[in-house]
N, C-alpha and C positions, 0 to 999 in steps of 0.2 A: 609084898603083901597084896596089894589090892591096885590092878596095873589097868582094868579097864571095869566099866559099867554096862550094860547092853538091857531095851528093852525089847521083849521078846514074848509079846501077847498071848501065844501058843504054849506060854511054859503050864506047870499044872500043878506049880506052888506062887506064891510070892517071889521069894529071892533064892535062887540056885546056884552052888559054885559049878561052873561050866566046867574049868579049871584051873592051874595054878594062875592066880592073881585074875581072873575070869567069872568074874558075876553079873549072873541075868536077871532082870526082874519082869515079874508078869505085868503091872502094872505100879502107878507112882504110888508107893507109902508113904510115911511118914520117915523126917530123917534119923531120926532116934531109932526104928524098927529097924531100919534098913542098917545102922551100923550094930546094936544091940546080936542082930542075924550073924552078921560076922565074924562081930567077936566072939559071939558061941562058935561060929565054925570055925575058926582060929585060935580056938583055948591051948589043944594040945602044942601049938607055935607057941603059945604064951601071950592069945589075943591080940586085938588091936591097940598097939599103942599110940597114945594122945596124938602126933605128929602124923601118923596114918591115918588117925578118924579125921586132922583137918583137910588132909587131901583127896584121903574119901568127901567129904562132904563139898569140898569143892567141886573135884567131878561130877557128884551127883547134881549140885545147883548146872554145869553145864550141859548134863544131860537132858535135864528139867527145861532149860532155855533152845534147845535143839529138835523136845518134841513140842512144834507149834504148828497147829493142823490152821491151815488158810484155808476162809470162808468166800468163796466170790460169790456174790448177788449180785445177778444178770439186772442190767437199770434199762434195758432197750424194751420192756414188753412190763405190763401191768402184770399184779399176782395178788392175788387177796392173800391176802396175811393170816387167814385161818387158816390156810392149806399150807402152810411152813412151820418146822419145828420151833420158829420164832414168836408166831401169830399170839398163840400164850402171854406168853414171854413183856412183849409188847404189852397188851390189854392190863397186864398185871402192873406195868411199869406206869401206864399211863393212868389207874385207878388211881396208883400212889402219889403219883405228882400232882393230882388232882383234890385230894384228900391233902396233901401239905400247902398246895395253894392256897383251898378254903382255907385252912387253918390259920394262915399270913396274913390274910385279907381277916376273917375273925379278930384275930389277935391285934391288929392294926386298926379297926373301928374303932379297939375299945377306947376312952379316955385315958 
């Protein structure tokens, strides 16, 4: 049934049967879509049975664990943190922990 997974950015659906036992996906789904895909395309088979969606779903959890994009931040030169897709990111985080702090410190005054 379903012998490999492949992500494949360039596709111009969701999930493609390449071919037999050959599916590509454009990007990560959801796992239910992604088997739900399937076994509509394997109805006239007589779909996916139970034992094949856990091994689908397996493959899928390692394919999910094999796309992991590595971030390196250069640490020898300064960078203002505005000018990184981070700088946001950061400022938002550090509102937050700021705002639960008071809150601790608030809540701790009280008697």
């Amino acid at each position: 049934m379903v012998q490999e997974l492949r992500l494949v950015p360039a596709l111009d659906t969701d999930v493609r049967r390449i071919n037999a036992g050959l599916y590509a996906l454009r990007r990560i789904i959801p796992l239910e879509d992604l088997l739900s895909h399937i076994d509509r395309d394997l109805k006239l088979e007589g779909g996916l049975p139970e034992a094949e969606r856990r091994e689908t779903a397996l493959a899928y959890d390692e394919l999910l664990d094999e796309a992991v994009t590595d971030v390196v931040v250069p640490t020898h030169q300064s960078i203002n943190p505005e000018e990184t897709i981070f700088g946001p990111n950061c400022d938002l985080v550090e509102r937050q922990g700021s705002r639960i702090s008071s809150r601790g410190h608030a809540a701790s005054a009280k008697p």
